[in-house]
C-alpha positions in Angstrom: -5.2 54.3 -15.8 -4.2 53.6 -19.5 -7.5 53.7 -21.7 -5.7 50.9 -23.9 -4.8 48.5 -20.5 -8.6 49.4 -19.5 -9.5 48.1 -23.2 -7.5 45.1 -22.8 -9.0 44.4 -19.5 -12.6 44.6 -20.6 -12.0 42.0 -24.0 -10.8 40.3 -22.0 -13.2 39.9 -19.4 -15.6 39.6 -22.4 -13.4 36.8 -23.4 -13.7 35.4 -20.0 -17.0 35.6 -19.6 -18.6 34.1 -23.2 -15.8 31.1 -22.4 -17.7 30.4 -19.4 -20.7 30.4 -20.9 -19.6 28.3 -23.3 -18.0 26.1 -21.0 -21.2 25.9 -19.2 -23.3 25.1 -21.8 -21.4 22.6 -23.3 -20.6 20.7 -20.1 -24.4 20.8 -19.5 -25.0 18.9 -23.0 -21.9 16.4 -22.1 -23.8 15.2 -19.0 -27.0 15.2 -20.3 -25.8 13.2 -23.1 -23.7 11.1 -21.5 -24.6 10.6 -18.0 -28.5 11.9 -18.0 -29.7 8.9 -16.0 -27.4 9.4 -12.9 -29.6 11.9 -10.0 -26.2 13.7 -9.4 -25.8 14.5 -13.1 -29.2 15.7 -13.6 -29.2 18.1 -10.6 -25.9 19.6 -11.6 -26.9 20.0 -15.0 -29.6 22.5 -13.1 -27.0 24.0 -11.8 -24.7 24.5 -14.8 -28.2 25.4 -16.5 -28.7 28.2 -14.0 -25.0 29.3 -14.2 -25.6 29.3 -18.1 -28.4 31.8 -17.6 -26.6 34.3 -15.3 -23.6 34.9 -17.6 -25.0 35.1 -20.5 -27.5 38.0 -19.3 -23.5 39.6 -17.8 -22.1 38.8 -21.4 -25.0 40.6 -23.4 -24.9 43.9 -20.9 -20.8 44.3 -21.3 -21.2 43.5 -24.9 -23.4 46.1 -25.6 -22.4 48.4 -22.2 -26.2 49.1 -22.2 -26.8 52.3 -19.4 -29.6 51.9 -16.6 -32.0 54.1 -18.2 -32.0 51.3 -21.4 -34.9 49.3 -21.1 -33.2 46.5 -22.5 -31.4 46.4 -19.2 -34.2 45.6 -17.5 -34.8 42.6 -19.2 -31.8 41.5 -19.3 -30.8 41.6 -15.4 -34.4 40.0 -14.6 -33.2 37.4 -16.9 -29.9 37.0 -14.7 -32.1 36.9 -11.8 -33.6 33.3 -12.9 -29.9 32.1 -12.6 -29.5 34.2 -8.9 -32.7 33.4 -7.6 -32.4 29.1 -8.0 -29.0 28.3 -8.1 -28.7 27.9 -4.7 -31.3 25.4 -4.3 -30.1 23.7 -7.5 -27.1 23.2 -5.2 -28.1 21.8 -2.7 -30.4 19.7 -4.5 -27.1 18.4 -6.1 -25.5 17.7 -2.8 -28.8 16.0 -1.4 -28.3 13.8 -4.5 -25.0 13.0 -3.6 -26.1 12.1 -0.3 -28.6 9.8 -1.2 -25.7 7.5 -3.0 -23.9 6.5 -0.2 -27.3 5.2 1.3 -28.9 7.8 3.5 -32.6 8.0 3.9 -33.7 10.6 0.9 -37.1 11.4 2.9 -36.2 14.4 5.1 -34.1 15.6 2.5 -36.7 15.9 -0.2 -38.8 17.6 2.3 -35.8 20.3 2.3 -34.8 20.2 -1.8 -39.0 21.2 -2.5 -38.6 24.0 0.2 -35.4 24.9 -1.3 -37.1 25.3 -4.8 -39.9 26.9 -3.4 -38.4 29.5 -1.9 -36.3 30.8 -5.2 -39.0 30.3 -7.0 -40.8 33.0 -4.4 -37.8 35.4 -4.7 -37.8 34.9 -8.4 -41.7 35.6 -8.5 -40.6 38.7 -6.2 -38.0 40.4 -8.6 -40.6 39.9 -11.7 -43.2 41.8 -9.8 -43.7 43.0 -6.1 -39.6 44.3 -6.2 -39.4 43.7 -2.5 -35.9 41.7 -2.5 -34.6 44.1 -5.6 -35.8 46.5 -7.4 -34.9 48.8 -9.8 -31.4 48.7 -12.2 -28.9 51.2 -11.4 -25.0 51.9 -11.7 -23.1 52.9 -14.9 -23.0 51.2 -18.3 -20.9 48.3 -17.9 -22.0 47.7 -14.2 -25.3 48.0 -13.8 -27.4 46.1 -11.5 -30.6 45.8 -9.4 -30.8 48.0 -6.6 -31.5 46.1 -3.3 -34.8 46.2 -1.7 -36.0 45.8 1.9 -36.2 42.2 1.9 -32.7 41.8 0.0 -31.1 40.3 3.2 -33.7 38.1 3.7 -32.8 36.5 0.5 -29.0 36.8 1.2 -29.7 34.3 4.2 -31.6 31.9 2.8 -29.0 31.6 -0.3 -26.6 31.5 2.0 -28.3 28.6 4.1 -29.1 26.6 0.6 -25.2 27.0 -0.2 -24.0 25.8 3.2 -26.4 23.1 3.3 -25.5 21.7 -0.3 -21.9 22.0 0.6 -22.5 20.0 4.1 -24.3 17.3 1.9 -21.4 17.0 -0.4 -18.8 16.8 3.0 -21.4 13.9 4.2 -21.3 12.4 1.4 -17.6 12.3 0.8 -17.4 11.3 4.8 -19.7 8.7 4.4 -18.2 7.0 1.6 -16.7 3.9 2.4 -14.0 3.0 -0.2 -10.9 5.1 -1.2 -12.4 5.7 -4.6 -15.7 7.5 -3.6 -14.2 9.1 -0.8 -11.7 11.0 -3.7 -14.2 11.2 -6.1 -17.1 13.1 -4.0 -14.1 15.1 -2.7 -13.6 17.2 -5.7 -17.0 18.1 -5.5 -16.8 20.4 -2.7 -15.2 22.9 -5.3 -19.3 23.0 -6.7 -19.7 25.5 -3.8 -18.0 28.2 -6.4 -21.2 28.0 -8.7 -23.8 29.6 -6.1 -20.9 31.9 -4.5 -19.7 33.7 -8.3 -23.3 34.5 -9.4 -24.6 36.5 -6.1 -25.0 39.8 -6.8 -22.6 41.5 -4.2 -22.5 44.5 -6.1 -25.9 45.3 -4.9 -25.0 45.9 -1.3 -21.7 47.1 -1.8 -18.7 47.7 -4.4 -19.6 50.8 -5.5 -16.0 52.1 -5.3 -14.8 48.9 -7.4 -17.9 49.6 -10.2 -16.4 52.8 -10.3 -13.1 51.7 -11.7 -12.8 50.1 -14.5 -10.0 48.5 -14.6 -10.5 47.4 -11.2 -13.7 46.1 -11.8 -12.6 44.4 -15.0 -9.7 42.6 -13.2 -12.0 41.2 -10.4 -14.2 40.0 -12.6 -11.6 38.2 -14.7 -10.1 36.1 -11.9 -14.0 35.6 -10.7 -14.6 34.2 -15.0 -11.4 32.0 -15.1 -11.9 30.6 -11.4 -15.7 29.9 -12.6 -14.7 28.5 -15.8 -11.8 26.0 -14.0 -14.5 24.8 -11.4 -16.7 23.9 -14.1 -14.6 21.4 -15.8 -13.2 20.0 -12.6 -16.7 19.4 -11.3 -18.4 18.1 -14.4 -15.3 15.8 -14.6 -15.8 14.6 -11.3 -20.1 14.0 -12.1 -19.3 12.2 -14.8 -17.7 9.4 -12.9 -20.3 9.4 -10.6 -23.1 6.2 -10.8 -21.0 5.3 -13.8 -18.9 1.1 -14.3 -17.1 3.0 -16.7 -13.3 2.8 -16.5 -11.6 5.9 -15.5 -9.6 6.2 -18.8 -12.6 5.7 -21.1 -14.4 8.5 -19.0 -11.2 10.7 -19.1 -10.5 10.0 -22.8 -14.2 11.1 -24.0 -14.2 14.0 -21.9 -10.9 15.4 -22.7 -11.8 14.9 -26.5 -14.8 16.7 -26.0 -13.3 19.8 -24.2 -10.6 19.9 -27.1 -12.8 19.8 -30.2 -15.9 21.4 -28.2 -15.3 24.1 -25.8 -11.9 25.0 -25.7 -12.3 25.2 -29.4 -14.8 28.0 -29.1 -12.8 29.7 -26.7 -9.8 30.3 -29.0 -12.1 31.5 -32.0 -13.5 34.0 -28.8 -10.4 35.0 -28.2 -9.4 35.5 -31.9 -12.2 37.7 -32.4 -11.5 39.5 -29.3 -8.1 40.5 -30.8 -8.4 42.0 -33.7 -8.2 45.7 -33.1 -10.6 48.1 -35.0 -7.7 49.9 -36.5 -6.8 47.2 -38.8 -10.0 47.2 -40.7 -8.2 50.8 -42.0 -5.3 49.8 -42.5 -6.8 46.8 -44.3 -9.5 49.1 -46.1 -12.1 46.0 -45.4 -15.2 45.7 -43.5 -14.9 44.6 -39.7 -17.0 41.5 -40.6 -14.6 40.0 -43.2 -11.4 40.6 -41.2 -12.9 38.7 -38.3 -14.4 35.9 -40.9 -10.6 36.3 -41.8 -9.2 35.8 -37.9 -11.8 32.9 -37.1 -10.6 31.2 -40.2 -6.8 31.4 -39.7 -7.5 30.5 -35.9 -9.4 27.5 -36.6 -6.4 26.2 -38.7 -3.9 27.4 -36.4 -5.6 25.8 -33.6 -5.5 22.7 -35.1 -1.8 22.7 -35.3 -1.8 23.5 -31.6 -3.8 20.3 -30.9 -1.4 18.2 -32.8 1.8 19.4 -31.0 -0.1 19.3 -27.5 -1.1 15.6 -28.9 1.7 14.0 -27.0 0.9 15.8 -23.8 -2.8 15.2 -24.6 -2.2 11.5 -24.5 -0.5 11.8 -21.5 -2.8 13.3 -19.3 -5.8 10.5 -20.5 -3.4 7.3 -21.1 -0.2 8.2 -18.4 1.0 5.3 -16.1 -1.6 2.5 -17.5 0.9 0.3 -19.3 1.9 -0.4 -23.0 -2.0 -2.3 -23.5 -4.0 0.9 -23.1 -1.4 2.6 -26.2 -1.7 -0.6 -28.0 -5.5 -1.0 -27.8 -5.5 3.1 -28.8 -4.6 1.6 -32.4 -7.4 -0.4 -32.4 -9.7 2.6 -31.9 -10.5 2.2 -28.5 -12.7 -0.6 -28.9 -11.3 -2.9 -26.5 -10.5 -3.2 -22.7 -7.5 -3.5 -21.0 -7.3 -6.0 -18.1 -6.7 -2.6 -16.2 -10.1 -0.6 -17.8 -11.5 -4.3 -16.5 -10.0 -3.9 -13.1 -11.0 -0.6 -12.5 -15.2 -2.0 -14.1 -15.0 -4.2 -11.2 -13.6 -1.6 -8.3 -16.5 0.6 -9.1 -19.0 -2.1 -9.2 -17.5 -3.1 -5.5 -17.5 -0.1 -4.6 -20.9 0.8 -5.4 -22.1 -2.4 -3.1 -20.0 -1.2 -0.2 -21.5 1.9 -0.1 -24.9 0.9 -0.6 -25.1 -2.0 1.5 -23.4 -0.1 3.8 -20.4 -2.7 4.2 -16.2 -2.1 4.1 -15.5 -5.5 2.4 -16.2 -7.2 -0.9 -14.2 -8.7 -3.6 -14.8 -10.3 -7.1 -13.1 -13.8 -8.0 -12.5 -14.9 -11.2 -10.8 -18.3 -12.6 -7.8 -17.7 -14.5 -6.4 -20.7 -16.1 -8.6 -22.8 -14.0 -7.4 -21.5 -10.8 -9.4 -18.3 -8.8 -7.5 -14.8 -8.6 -9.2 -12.1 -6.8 -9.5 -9.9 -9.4 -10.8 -6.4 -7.4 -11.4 -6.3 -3.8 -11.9 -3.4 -0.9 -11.5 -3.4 2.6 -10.0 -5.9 4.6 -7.5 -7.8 2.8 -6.5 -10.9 5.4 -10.5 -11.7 5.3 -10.3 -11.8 1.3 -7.5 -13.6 1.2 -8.9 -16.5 3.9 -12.3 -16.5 1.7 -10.3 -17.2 -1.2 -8.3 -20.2 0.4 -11.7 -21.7 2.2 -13.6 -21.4 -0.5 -15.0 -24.3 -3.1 -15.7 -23.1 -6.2 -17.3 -26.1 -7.7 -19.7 -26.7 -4.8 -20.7 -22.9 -4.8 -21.6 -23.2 -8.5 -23.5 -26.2 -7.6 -26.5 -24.5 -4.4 -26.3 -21.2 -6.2 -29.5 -20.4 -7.3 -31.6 -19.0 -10.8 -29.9 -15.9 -9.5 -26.8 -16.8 -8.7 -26.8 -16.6 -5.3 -25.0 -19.1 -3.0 -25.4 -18.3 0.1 -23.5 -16.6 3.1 -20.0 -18.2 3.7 -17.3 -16.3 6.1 -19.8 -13.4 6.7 -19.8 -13.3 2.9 -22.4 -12.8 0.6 -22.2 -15.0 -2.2 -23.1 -14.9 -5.5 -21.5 -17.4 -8.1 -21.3 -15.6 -11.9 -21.9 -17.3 -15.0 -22.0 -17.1 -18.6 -24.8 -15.5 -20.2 -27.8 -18.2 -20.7 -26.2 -20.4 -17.6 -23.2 -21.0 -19.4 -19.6 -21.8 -18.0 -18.6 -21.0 -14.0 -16.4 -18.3 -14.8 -16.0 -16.8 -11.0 -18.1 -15.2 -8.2 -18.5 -12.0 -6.4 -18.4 -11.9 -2.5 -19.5 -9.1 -0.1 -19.8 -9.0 3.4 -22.6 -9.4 5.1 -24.7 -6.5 6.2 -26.7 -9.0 8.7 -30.2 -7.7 7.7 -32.2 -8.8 5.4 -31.8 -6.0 2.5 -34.6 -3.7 1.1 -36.1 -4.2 -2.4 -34.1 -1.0 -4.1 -30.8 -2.7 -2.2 -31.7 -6.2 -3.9 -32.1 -4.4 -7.4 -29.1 -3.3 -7.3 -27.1 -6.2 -6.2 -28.8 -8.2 -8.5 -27.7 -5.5 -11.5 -24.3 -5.3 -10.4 -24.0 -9.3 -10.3 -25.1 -9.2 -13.7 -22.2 -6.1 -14.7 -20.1 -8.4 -13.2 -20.7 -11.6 -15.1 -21.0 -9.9 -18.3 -17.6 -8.1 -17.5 -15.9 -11.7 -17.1 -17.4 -13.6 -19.8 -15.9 -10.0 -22.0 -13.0 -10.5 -20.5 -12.7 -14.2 -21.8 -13.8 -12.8 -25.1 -12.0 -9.9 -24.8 -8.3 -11.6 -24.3 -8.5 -14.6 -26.9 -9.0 -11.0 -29.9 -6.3 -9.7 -28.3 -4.1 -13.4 -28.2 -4.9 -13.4 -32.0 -3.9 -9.9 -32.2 -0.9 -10.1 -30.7 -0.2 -13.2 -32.6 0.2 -10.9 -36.0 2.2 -8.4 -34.6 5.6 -10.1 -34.6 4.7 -11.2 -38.0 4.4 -7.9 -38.9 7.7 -7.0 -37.0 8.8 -9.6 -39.3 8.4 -8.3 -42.5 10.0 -5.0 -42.0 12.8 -6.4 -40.6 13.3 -8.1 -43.6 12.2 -5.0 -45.6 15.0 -3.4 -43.4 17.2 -6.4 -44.7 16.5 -6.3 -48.3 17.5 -2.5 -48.6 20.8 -2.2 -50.2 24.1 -1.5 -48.3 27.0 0.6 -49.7 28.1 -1.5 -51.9 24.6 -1.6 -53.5 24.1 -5.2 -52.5 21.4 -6.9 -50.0 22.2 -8.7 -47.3 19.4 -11.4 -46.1 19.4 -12.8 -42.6 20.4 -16.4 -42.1 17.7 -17.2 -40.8 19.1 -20.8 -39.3 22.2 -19.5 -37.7 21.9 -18.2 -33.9 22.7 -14.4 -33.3 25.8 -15.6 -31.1 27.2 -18.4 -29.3 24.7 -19.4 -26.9 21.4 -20.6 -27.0 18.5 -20.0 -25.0 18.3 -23.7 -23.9 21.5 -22.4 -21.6 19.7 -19.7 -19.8 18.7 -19.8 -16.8 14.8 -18.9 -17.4 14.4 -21.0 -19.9 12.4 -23.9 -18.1 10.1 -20.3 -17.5 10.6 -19.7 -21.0 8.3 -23.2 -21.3 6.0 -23.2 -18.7 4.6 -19.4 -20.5 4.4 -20.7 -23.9 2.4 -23.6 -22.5 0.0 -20.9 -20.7 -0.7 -19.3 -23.9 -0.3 -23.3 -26.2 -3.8 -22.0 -27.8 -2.5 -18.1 -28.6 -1.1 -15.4 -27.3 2.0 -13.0 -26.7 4.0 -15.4 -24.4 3.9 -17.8 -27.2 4.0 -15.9 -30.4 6.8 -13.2 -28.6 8.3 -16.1 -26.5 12.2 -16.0 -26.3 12.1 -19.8 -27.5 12.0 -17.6 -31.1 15.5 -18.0 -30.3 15.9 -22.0 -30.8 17.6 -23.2 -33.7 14.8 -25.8 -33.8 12.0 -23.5 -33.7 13.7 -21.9 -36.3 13.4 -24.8 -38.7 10.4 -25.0 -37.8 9.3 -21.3 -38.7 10.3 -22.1 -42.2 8.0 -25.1 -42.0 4.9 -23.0 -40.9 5.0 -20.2 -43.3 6.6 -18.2 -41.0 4.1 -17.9 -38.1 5.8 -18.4 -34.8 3.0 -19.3 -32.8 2.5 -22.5 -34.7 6.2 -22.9 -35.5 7.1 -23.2 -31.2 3.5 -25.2 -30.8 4.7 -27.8 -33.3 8.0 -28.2 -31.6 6.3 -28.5 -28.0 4.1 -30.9 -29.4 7.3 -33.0 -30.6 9.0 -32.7 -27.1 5.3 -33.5 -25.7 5.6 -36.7 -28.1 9.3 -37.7 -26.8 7.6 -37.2 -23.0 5.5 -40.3 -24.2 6.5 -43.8 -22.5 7.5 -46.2 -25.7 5.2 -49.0 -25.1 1.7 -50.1 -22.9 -1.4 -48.5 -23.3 -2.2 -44.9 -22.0 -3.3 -45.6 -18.4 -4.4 -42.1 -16.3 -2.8 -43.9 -12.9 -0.2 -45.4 -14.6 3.5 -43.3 -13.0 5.1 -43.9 -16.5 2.2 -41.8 -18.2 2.2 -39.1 -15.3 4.0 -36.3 -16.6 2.4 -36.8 -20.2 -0.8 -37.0 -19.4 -0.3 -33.9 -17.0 0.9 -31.5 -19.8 -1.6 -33.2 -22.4 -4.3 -32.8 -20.1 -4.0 -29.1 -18.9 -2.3 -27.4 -22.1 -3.2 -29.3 -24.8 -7.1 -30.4 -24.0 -7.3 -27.2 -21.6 -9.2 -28.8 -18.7 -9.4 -27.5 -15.3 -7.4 -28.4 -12.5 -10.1 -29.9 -10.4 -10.5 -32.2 -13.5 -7.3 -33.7 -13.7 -7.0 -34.0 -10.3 -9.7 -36.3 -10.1 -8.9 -37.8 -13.1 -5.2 -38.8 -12.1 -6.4 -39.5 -9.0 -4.3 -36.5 -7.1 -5.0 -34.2 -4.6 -5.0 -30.6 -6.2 -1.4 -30.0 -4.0 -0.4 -33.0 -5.4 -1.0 -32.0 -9.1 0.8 -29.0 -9.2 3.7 -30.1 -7.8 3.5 -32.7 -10.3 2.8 -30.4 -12.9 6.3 -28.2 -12.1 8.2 -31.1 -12.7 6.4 -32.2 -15.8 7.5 -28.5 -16.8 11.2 -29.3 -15.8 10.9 -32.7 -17.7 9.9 -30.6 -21.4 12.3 -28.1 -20.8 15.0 -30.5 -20.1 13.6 -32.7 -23.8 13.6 -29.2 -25.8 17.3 -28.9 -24.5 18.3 -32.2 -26.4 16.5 -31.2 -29.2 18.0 -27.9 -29.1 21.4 -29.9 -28.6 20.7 -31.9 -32.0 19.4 -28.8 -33.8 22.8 -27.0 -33.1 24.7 -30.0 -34.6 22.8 -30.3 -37.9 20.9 -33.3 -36.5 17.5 -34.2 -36.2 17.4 -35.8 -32.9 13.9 -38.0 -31.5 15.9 -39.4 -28.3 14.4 -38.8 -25.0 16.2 -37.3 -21.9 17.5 -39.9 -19.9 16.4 -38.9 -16.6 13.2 -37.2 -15.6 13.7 -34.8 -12.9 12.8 -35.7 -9.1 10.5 -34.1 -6.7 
């Protein structure tokens, strides 16, 4: 074998084997940092702890390719041996943790995690001083290891045991899960099972012929590093979703930052070092120390250069297929939610109370525009859907209690959410029954993920009149570089301004066909927001004039001319009457868009059944649409028009 394909091998199994350190140690500190209070991200912080441990004792001894004779050997591989001896129970006290999240009794489990510890800590004890399990180091420089002793198989089948058993906890647990989600998500665990499996010393018992080569025994230990190294970020990603309301993309955006300015970082300075052959300190005629101060320095920079082309791709992988919001709310620093960082907030918190109530069925109902949406839901969709159409929202509100909760309705638990300080009904979550009365740990954390939940709506209210005002400046802004666009001279060294009264071509949007839709959205956002400040009504030759009017701002400019075709809607003479057919459609529109109030309230208001009213309410639509189209009709003819349309239209 080459000696220079045998030196490439063994940097970079060196390489290899500081990245997954370093990959270790730094996942480690992201889960204790960021996820330290969930029991699955403790006990696999043991484990990535004890992983930690192993290969840095591997990367010292092929770094310094220290014989058996060295005493510094010793040392070191009885250092390894902390790692060896307890990272199979670490494991399985990881899976037992996992276990206990989808509800099972913890009891006889912890029995089995203390015996579990106990026992490595005996065969740890054992390798420190009575050198019954392994005994003394042996093999050449680059390979050494312990030597087995008498008892080593005894300690090869309880590691083996502790590793099955971990791995059966984490199959339980992903069997036992009860929504998609988990089920997915405890999944990728299994690949955990690689931690115990890459630090067992084989080479004690056998692979002497492997030892012996060294290109052989490099190459095997590569694929063992990189396949180490791969589980490690796959797992850690998968614990740091786990116990967390945290929506997927936030937890995939701060973890993928962190492995990009963190660890992956420190792996390409490793690897830089790595490469710089001795034979260029000659030809250099400078010290080995500053031609690698040298490499680290123009790797650093260069790696920087990477990240900003792989940016794009980068951005992929942590904002792909969620919609133009997530991208948009990126330029805001990532301060804000999306509606679907919302949605996925209240999947986990429904699927967190399925799988600890032990139940297939829950949803969350919020009121949009006065009317309830189911917002999230899991399990059986018919029975959601005939809780939402049974269901009175305004008598729940009414017997739920301090609490919130209402009550059992449908096999439902009930629980009606409020703002903070008994504020507004903004909704109410619903799970099914488990028939029993629950168990103080399971009432804690109903009664914490009822309040996640309330606090997730009334942010959501907050959340989306910032992002109505928001919105509401960008097509200003789209605005002005248009016209900075128009204002840049032509070829003949002249600038052209837009006329900003004259239509872009012959028709109107008053003559398309969704223009009565056009309406009823800039009436859903009257108070703000992109269907009113992007609306295609821009278009109108009215709303035009009347841009001029307000400065420019189009949100105000269409609200003013709604408010004049609301106006013309107005019966000429008697006194407002809320019964009165004549006042109908007006007081309709006023009551819902302009005053905002709730359907339930104008329906008892008008004196309407709630089937009634928005039937009603459509053809109070048509009726505006149909006014803005005369107004549009005088608009296009120079005129200023206040006539009314001549017929309303008909059920």
């Amino acid at each position: 074998m080459s000696p220079l394909l045998v030196e490439i091998l063994r940097r970079l199994n060196l390489v290899l084997a500081s990245t997954t350190v370093l990959f270790a140690f730094s996942l480690l500190a992201y889960l204790f940092v960021y996820n330290v209070r969930n029991a699955v991200a403790r006990a696999f912080v043991r484990v990535l702890a004890l992983v930690t441990i192993v290969y840095v004792g591997d990367v010292f001894l092929a770094a310094a390719r220290l014989d058996a004779a060295n005493p510094a050997t010793r040392f070191w591989l009885h250092f390894e041996w902390i790692g060896v001896a307890l990272v199979a129970p670490a494991f399985y006290h990881m899976g037992s943790a996992l276990l206990a999240t989808t509800g099972r009794a913890p009891a006889r489990n912890g029995f089995y995690v203390l015996l579990a510890w106990a026992m490595g800590l005996v065969a740890l004890a054992d390798a420190l001083f009575t050198q019954q399990i392994v005994g003394a180091p042996f093999g050449p420089a680059g390979a050494v290891r312990l030597a087995p002793g008498p008892l080593f198989g005894v300690f090869a089948l309880g590691f083996a045991l502790w590793t099955a058993g971990g791995t059966w906890h984490v199959w339980r647990a992903r069997v036992r899960a009860l929504t998609p989600r988990s089920r997915r998500r405890n999944a990728s665990l299994l690949v955990a099972v690689v931690a115990p499996l890459s630090v067992f010393p084989y080479l004690a018992v056998g692979g002497a012929s492997i030892a012996a080569s060294p290109a052989i025994w490099h190459a095997v230990n590569i694929a063992a590093n990189a396949a180490l190294a791969t589980m490690l970020v796959l797992v850690t990603y998968g614990v740091a979703f786990n116990g967390t309301l945290m929506p997927e993309r936030a937890v995939r955006r701060d973890f993928v930052k962190y492995l990009v300015h963190g660890p992956a970082l420190g792996a390409f300075a490793l690897l830089m070092l790595q490469s710089v052959p001795r034979r260029l300190e000659l030809s250099l005629g400078l010290p080995r120390d500053a031609v690698l101060s040298l490499a680290v320095v123009l790797g650093i920079v260069g790696y920087q250069f990477m990240v900003r082309a792989a940016k794009p791709y980068v951005d992929r992988i942590i904002f792909g297929g969620e919609g133009p919001d997530v991208m948009w709310l990126r330029r805001l620093d990532e301060r804000l939610l999306t509606a679907h960082d919302l949605e996925q907030l209240f999947e986990n918190i429904i699927a967190i109370l399925c799988d600890r109530l032990r139940v297939t069925t829950g949803c969350i109902i919020g009121l949009g525009e006065g009317r309830p949406a189911v917002d999230a839901w899991t399990g059986e969709r018919a029975r959601t859907l005939a809780l939402l159409a049974g269901i009175d929202l305004t008598e729940l509100a009414r017997q739920a209690d301090a609490d919130g909760y209402a009550g059992t309705h449908q096999d439902f638990r009930i629980y009606a959410l409020r703002a903070r300080g008994g504020g507004a009904f903004l909704g109410l979550l619903a799970v099914e029954d488990p028939a029993r009365t629950l168990l103080p740990d399971e009432a804690a954390t109903v009664a914490s993920l009822v309040a996640a939940a309330q606090e997730a709506l009334e942010e959501r209210v907050i959340q989306q009149r910032v992002l109505a005002s928001l919105r509401a400046l960008e097509p200003e802004l789209e605005g002005v570089q248009r016209l900075r666009g128009a204002l840049e001279p032509v070829a003949g060294g002249t600038a052209l301004l837009p006329d900003a009264a004259a239509p872009d071509d012959a028709t109107t949007p008053a003559s398309d066909a969704a223009f009565t839709g056009w309406v009823r959205d800039a009436l859903a956002h009257y108070w703000g927001g992109p269907k009113l400040s992007e609306s295609p009504l821009l278009g109108l030759g009215v709303v035009r004039r009347a841009l001029a009017e307000h400065d420019g701002n189009p949100g105000r400019a269409i609200r003013s001319v709604l408010e004049q075709a609301l106006e013309q809607l107005k019966p000429d003479d008697g006194e407002r009457s809320p019964t009165a057919s004549q006042w109908l459609l007006y007081n309709i529109l006023e009551l819902k868009f302009v005053r905002g109030h709730t359907v339930r309230e104008i329906a008892e208001r008008l004196a309407l059944s709630e089937s009634d009213l928005y039937r009603k309410q459509r053809v109070a639509i048509e009726a505006l649409a149909q006014q803005l189209a005369v107004m549009e009709a005088g608009a296009s003819t120079g005129l200023r028009t206040s006539g009314r349309t001549s017929t309303i239209p008909a059920e």
